[in-house]
Backbone of each chain as nested JSON, in Angstrom:
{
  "chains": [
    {"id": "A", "residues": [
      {"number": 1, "name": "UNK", "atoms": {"N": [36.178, -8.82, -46.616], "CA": [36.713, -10.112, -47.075], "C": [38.151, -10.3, -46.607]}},
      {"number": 2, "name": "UNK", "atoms": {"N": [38.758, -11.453, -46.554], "CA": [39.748, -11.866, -45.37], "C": [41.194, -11.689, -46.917]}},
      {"number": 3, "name": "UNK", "atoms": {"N": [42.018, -10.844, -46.436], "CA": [43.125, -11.021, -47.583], "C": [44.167, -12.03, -47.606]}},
      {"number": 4, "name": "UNK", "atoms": {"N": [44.303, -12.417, -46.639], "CA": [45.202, -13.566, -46.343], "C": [45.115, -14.726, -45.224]}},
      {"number": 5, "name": "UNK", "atoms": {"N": [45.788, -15.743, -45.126], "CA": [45.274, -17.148, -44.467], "C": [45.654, -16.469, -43.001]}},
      {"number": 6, "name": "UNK", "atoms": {"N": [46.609, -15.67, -42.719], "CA": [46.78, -15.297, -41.124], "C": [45.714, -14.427, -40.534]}},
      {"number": 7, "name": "UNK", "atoms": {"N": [44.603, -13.649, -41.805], "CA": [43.96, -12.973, -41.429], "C": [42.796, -13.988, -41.509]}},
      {"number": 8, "name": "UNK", "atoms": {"N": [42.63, -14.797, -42.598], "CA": [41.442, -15.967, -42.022], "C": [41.654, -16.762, -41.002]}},
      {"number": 9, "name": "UNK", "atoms": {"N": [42.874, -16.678, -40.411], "CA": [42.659, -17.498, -38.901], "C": [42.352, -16.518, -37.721]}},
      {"number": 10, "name": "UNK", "atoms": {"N": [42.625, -15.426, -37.772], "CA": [42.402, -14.648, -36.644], "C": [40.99, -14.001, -36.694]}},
      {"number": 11, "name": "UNK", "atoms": {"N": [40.443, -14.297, -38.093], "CA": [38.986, -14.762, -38.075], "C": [38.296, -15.34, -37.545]}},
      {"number": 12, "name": "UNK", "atoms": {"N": [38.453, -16.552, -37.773], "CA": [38.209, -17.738, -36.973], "C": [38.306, -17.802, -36.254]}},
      {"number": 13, "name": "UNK", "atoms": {"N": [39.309, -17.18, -35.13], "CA": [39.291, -17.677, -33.733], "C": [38.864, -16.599, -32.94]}},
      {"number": 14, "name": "UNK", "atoms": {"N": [38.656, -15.532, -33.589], "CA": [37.643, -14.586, -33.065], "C": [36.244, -14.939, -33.284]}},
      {"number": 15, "name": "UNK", "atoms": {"N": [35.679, -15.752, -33.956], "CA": [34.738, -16.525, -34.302], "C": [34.023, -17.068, -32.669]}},
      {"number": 16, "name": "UNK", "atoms": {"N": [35.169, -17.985, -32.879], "CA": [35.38, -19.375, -31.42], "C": [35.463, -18.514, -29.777]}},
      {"number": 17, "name": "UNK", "atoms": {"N": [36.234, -17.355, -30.314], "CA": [36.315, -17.279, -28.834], "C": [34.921, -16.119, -28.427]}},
      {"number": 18, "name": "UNK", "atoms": {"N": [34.164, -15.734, -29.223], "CA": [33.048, -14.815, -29.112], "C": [32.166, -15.976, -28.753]}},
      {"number": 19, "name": "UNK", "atoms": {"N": [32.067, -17.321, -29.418], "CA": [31.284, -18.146, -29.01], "C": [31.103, -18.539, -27.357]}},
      {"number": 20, "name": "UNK", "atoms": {"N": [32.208, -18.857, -27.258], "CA": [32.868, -18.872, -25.736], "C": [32.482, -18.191, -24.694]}},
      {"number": 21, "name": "UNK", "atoms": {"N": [32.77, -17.329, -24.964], "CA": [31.925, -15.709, -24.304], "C": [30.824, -16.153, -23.827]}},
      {"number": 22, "name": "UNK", "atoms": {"N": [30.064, -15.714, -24.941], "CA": [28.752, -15.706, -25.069], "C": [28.301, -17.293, -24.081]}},
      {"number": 23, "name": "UNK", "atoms": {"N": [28.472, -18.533, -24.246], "CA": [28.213, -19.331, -23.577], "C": [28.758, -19.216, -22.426]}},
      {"number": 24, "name": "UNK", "atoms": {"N": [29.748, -18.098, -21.968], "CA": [30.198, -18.316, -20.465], "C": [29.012, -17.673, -19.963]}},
      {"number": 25, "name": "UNK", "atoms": {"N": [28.91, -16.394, -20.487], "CA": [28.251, -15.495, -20.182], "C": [26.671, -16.15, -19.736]}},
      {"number": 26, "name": "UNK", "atoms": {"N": [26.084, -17.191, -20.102], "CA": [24.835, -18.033, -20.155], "C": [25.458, -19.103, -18.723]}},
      {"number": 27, "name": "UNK", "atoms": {"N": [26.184, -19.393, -19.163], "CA": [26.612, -20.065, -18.025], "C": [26.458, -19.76, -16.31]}},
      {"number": 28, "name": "UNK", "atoms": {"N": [27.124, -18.616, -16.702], "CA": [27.305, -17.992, -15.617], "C": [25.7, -17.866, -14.779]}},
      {"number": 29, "name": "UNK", "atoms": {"N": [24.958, -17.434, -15.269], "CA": [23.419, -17.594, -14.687], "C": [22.782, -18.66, -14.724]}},
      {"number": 30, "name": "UNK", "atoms": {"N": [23.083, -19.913, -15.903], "CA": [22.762, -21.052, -15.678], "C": [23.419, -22.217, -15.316]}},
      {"number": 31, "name": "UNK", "atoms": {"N": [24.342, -22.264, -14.407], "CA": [25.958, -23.157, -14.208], "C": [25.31, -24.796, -15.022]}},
      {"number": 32, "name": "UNK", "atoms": {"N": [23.372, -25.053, -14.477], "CA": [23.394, -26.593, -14.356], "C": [22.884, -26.991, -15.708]}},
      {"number": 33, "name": "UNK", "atoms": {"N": [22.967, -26.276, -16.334], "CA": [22.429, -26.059, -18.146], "C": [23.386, -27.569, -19.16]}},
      {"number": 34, "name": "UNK", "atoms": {"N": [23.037, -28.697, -19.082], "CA": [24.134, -29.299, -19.566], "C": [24.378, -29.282, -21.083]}},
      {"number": 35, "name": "UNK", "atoms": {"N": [23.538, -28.706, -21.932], "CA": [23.367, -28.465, -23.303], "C": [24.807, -27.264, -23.767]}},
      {"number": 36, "name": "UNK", "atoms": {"N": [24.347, -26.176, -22.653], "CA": [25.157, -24.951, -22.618], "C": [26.445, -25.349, -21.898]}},
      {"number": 37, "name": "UNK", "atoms": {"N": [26.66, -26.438, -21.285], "CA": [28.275, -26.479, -21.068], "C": [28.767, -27.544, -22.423]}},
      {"number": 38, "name": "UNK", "atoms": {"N": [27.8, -28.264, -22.672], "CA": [28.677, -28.94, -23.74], "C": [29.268, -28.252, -24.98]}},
      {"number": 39, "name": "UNK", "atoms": {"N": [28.324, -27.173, -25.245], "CA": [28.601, -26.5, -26.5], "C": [29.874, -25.231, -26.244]}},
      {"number": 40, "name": "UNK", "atoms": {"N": [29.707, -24.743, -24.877], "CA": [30.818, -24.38, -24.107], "C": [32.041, -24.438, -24.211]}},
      {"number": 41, "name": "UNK", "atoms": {"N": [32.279, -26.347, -23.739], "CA": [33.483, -26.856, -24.399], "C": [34.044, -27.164, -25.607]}},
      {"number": 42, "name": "UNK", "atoms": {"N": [32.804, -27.542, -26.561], "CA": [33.09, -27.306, -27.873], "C": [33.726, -26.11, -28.559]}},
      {"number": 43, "name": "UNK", "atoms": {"N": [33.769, -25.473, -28.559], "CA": [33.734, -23.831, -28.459], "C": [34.94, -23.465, -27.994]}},
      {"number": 44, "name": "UNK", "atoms": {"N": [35.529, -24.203, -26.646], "CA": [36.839, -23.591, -25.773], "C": [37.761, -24.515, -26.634]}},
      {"number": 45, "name": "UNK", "atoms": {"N": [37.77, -25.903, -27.072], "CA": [38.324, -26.275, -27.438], "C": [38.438, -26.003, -28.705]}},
      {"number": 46, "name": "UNK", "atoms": {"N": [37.951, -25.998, -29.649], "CA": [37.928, -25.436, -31.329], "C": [39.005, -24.346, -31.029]}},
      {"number": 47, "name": "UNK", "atoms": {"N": [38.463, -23.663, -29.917], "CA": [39.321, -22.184, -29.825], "C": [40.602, -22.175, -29.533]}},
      {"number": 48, "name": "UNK", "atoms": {"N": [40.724, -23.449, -28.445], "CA": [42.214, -23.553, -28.171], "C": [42.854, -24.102, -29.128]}},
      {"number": 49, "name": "UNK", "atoms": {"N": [42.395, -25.16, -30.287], "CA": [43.402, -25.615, -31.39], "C": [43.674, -24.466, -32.354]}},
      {"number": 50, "name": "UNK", "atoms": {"N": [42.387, -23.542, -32.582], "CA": [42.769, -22.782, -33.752], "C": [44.379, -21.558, -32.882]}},
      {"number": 51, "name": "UNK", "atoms": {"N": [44.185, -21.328, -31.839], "CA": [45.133, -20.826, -31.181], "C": [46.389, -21.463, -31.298]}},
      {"number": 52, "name": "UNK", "atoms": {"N": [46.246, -22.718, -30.718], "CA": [47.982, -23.869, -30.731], "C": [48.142, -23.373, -32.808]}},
      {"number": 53, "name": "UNK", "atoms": {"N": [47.286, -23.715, -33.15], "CA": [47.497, -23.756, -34.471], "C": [48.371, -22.55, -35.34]}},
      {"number": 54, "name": "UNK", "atoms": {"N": [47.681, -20.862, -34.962], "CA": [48.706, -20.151, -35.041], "C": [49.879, -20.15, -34.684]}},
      {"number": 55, "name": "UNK", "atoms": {"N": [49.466, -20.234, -33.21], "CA": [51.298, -20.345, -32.722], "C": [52.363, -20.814, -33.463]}},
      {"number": 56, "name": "UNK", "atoms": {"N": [51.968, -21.943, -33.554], "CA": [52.802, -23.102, -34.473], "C": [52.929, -22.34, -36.177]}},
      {"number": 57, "name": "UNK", "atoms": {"N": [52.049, -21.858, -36.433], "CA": [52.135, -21.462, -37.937], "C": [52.567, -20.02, -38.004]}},
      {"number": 58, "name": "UNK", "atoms": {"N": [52.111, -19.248, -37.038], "CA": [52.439, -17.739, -36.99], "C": [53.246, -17.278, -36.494]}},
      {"number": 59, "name": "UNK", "atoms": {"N": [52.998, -17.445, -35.074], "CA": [53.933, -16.801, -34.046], "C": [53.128, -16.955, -32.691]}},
      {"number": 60, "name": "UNK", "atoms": {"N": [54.039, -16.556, -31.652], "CA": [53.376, -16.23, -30.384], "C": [52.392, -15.531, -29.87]}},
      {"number": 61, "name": "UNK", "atoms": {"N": [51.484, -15.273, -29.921], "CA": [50.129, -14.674, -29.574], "C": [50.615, -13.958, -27.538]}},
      {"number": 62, "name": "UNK", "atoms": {"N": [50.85, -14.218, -27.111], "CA": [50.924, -13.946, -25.349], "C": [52.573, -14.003, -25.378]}},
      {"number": 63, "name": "UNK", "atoms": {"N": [52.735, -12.818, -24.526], "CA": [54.097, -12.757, -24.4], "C": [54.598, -12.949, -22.728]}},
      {"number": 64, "name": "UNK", "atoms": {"N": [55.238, -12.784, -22.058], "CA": [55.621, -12.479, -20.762], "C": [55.002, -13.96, -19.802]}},
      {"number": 65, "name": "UNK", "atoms": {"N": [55.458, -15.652, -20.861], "CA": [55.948, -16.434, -20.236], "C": [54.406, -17.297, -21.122]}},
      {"number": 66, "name": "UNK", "atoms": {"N": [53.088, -16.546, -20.88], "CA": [52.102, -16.833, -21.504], "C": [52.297, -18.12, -22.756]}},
      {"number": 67, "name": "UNK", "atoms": {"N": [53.458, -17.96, -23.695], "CA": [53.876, -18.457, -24.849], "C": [55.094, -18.8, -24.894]}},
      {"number": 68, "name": "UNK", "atoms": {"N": [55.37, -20.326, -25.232], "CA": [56.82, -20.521, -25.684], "C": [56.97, -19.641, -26.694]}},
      {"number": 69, "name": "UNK", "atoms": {"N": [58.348, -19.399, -26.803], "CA": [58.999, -19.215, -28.269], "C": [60.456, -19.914, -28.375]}},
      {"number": 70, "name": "UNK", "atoms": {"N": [59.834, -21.169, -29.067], "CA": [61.24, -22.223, -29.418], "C": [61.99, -21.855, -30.777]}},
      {"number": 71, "name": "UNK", "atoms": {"N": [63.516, -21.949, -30.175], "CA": [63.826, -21.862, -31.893], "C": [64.865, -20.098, -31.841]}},
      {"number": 72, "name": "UNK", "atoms": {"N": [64.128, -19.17, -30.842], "CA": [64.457, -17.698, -31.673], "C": [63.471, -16.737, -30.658]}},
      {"number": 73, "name": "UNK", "atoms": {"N": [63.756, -15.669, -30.961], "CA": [62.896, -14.716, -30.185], "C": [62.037, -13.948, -31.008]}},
      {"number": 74, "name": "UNK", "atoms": {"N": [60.786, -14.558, -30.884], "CA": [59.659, -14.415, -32.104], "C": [58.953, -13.516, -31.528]}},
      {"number": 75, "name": "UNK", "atoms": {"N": [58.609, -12.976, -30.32], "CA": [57.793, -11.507, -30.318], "C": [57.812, -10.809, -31.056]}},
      {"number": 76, "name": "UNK", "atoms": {"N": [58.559, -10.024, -31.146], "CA": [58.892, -8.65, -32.073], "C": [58.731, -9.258, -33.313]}},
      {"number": 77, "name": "UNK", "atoms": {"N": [58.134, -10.32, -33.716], "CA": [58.381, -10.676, -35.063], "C": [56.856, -10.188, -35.749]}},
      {"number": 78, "name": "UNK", "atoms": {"N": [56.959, -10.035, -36.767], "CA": [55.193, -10.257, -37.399], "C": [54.772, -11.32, -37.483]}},
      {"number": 79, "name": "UNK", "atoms": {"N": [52.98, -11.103, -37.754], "CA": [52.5, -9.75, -37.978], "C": [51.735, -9.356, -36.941]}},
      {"number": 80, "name": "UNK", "atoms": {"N": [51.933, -8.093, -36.822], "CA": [50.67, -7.588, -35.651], "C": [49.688, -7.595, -35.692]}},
      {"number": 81, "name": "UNK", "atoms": {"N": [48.742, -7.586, -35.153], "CA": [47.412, -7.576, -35.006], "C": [46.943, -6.164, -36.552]}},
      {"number": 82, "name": "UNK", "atoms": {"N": [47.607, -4.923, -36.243], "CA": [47.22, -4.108, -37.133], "C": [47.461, -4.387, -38.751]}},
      {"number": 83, "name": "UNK", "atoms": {"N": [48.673, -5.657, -38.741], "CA": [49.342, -6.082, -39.81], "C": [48.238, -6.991, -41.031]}},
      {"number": 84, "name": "UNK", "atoms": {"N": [47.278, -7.467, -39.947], "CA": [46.67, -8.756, -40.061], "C": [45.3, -8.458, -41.041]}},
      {"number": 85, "name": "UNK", "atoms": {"N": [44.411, -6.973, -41.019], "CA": [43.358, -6.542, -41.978], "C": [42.43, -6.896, -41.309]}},
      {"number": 86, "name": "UNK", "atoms": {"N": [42.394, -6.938, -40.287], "CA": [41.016, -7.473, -38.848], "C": [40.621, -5.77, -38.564]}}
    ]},
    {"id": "B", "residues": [
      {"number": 1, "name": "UNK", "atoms": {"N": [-5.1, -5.223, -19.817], "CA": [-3.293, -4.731, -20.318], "C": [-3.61, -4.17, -21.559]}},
      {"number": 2, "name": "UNK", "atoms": {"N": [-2.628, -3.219, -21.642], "CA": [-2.52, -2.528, -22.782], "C": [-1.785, -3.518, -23.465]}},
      {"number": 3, "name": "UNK", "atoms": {"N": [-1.716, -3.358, -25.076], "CA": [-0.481, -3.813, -26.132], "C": [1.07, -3.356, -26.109]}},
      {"number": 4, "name": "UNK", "atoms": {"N": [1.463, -4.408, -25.827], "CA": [2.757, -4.222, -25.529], "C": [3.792, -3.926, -26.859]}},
      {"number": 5, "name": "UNK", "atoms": {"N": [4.861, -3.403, -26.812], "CA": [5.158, -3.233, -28.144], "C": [5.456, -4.249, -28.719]}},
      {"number": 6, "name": "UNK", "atoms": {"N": [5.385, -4.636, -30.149], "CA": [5.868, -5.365, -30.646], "C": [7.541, -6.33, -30.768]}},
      {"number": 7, "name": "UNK", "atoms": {"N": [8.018, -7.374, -30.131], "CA": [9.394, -7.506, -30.265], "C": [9.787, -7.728, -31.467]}},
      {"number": 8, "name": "UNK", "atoms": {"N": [11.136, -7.349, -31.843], "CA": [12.182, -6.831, -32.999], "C": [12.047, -8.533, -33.538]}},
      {"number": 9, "name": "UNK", "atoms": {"N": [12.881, -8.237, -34.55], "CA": [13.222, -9.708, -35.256], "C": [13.883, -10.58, -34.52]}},
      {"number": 10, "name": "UNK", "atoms": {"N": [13.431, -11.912, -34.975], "CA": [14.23, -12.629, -33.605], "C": [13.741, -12.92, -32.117]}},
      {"number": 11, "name": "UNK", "atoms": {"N": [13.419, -11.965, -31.998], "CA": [13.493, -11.898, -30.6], "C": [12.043, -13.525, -30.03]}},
      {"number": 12, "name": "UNK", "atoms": {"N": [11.03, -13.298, -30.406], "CA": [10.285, -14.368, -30.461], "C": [9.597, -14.101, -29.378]}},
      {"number": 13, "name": "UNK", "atoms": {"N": [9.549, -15.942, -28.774], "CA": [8.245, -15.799, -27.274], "C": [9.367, -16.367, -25.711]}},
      {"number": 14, "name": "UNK", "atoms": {"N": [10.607, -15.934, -26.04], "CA": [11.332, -16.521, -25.459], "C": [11.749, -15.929, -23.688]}},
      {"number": 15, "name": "UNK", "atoms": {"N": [12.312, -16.394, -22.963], "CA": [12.01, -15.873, -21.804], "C": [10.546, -15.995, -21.155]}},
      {"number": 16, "name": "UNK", "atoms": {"N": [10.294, -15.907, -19.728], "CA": [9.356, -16.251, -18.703], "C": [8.711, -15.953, -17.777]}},
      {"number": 17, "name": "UNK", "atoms": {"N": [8.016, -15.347, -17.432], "CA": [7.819, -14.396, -15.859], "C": [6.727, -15.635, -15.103]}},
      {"number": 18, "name": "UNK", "atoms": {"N": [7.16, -15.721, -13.991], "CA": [6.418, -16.716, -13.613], "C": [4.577, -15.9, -13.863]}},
      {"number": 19, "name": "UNK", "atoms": {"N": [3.831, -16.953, -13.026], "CA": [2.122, -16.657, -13.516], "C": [1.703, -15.991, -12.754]}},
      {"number": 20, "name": "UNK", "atoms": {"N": [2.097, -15.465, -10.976], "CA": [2.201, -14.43, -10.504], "C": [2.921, -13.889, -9.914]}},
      {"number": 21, "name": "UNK", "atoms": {"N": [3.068, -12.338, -10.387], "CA": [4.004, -11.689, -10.044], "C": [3.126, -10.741, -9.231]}},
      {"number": 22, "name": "UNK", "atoms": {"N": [4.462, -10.124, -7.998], "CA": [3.527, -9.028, -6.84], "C": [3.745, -7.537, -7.673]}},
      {"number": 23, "name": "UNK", "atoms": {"N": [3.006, -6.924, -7.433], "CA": [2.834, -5.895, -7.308], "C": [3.958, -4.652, -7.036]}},
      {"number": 24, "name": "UNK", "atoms": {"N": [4.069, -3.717, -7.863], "CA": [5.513, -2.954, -7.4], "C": [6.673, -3.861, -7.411]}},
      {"number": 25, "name": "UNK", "atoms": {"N": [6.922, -5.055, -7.903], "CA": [8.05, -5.294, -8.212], "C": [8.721, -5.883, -9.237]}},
      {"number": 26, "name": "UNK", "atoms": {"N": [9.968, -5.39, -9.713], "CA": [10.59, -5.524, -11.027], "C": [10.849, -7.176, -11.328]}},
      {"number": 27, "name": "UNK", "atoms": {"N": [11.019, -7.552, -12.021], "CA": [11.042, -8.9, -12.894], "C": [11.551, -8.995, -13.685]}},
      {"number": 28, "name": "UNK", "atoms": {"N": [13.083, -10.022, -14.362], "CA": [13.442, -9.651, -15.453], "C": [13.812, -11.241, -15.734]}},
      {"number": 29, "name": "UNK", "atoms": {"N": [13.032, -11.931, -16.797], "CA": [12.954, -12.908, -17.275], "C": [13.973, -13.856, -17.86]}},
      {"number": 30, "name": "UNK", "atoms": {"N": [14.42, -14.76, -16.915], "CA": [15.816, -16.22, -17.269], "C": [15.395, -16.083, -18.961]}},
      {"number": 31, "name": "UNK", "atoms": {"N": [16.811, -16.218, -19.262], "CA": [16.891, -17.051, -20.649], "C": [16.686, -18.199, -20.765]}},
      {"number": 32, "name": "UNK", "atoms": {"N": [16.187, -18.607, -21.847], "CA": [15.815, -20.209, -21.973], "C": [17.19, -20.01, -23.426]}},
      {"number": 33, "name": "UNK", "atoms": {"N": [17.512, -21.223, -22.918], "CA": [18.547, -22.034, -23.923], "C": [17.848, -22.449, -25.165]}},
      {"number": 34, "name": "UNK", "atoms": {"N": [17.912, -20.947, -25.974], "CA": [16.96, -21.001, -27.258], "C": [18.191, -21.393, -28.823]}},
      {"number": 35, "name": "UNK", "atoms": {"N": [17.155, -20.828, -29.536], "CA": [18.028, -20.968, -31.024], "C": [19.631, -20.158, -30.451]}},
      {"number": 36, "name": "UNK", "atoms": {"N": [20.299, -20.557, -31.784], "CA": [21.581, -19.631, -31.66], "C": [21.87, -19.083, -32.634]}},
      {"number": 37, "name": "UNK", "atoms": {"N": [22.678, -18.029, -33.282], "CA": [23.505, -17.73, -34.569], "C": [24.398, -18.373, -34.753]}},
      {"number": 38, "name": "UNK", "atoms": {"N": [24.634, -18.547, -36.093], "CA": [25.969, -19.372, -36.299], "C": [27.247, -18.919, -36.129]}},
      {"number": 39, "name": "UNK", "atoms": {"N": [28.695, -18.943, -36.092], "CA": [29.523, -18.606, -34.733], "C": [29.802, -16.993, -35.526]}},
      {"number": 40, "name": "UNK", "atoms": {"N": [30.038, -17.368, -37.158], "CA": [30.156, -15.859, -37.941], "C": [29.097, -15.094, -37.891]}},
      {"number": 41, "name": "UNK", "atoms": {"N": [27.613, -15.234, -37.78], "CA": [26.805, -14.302, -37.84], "C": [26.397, -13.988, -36.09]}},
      {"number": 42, "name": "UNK", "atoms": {"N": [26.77, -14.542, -35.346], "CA": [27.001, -14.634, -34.22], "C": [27.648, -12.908, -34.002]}},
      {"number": 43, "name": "UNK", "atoms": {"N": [29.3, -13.14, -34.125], "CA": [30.414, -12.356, -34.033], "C": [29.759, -11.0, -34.982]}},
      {"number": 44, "name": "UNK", "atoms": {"N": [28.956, -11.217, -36.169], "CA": [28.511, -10.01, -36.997], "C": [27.319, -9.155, -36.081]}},
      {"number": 45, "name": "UNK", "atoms": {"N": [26.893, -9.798, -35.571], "CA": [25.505, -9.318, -34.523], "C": [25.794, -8.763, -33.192]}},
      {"number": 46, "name": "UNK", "atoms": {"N": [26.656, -9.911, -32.863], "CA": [27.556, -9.071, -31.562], "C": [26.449, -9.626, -30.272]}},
      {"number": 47, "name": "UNK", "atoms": {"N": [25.698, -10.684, -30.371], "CA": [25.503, -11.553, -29.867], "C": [24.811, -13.305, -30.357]}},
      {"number": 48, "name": "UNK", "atoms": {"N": [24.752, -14.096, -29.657], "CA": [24.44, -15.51, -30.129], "C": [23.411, -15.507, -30.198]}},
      {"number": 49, "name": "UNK", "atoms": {"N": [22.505, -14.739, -29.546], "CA": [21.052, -15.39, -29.351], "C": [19.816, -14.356, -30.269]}},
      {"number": 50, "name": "UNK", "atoms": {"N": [19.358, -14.721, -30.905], "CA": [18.337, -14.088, -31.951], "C": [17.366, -13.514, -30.74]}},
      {"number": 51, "name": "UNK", "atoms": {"N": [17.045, -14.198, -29.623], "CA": [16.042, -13.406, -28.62], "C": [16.944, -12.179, -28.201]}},
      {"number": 52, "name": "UNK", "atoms": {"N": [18.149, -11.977, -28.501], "CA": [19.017, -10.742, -27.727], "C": [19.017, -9.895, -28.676]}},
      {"number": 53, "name": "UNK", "atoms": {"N": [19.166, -10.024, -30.249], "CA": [19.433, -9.459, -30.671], "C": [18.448, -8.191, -31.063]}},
      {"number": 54, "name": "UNK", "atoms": {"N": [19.075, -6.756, -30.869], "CA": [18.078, -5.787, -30.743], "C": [18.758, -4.237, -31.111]}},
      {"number": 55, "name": "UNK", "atoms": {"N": [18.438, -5.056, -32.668], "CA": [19.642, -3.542, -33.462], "C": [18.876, -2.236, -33.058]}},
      {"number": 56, "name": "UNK", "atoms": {"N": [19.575, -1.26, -32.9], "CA": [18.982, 0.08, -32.876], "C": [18.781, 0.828, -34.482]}},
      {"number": 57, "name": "UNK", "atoms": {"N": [17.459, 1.367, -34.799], "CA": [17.266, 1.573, -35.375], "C": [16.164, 3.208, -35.262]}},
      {"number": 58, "name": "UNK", "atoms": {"N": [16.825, 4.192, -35.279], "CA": [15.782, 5.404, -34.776], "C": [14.962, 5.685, -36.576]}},
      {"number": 59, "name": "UNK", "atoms": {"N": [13.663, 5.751, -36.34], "CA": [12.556, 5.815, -37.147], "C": [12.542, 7.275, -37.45]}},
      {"number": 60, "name": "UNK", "atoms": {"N": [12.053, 7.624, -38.489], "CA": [11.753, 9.158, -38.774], "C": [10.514, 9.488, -37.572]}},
      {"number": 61, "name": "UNK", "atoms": {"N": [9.462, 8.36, -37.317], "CA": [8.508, 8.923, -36.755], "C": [9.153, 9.826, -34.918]}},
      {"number": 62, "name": "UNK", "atoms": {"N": [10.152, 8.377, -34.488], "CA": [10.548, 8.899, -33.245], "C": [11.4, 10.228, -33.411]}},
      {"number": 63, "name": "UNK", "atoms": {"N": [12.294, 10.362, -34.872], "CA": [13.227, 11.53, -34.36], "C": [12.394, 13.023, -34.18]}},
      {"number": 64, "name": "UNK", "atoms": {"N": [11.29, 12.588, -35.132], "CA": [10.616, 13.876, -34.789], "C": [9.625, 14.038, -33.2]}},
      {"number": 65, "name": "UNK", "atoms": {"N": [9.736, 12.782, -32.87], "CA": [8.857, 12.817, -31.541], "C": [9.84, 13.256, -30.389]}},
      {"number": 66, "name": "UNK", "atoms": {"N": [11.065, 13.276, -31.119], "CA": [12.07, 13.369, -30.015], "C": [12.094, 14.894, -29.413]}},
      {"number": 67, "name": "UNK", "atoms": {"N": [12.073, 15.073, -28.182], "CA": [12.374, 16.288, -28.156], "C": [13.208, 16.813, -27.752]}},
      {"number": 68, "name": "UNK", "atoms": {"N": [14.397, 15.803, -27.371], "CA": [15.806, 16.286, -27.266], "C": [16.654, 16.893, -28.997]}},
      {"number": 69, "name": "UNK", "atoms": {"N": [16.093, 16.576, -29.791], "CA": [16.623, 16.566, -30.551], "C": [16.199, 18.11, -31.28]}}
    ]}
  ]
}
């Protein structure tokens, strides 16, 4: 069970981005599948807001240009991944 | 033909081999864009597709058939 809202989002977007996967992965053998790209993008996108969404609420996820950090130098900041109960 | 084994849960009538296949050669059946898991039981299974999914489960009957063991 998820102990906190940073650990229910990194839930979630491990959720989204396994989805992702998995439909690339289908993709990939079926490129002309138009069912499997729509749900695809559904999927990449859910994934990319719940992502913008941490950022904005958490912190930087990608470091080494990957991620702004406005404001301060938020790498080194928490929480880590180990911090998080995932 | 003999009886083929039974497929696991899930798994269903999914996938295709065309109606003839030659002789001496291997075949391994397209996915059809079937059911899915939902994105959490998805991520719990460790794949989307109920035709993939294919927990391992060793039986008392096999460990004793085993003879590595």
């Amino acid at each position: 069970m998820a102990v906190n809202p940073v650990t229910d989002l990194v839930r979630e977007m491990q959720k989204w981005h396994f989805m992702a996967l998995e439909l690339n992965l289908f993709l990939d053998t079926h490129p002309a599948n138009r069912r499997a790209l729509e749900d695809y993008n559904r999927a990449a996108r859910r994934f990319r807001e719940l992502w913008e969404r941490y950022e904005r609420e958490v912190g930087p996820l990608m470091d080494h240009g990957f991620s702004e950090s406005p404001g301060d130098w938020k790498w080194p900041k928490g929480p880590w991944p180990i911090n998080t109960g995932i | 033909m003999p009886d083929m084994p039974s497929q696991t849960e899930g798994a269903g009538d999914q996938g295709r081999l065309p109606q003839f296949c030659n002789l001496a050669e291997a075949y391994v059946p397209m996915q059809e864009y079937g059911p899915q898991y939902s994105p959490e039981e998805a991520l719990e299974r460790g794949t989307l597709w109920p035709a993939l999914y294919r927990p391992f489960s060793c039986r008392l009957k096999d460990k004793e058939d085993a003879s590595w063991q």
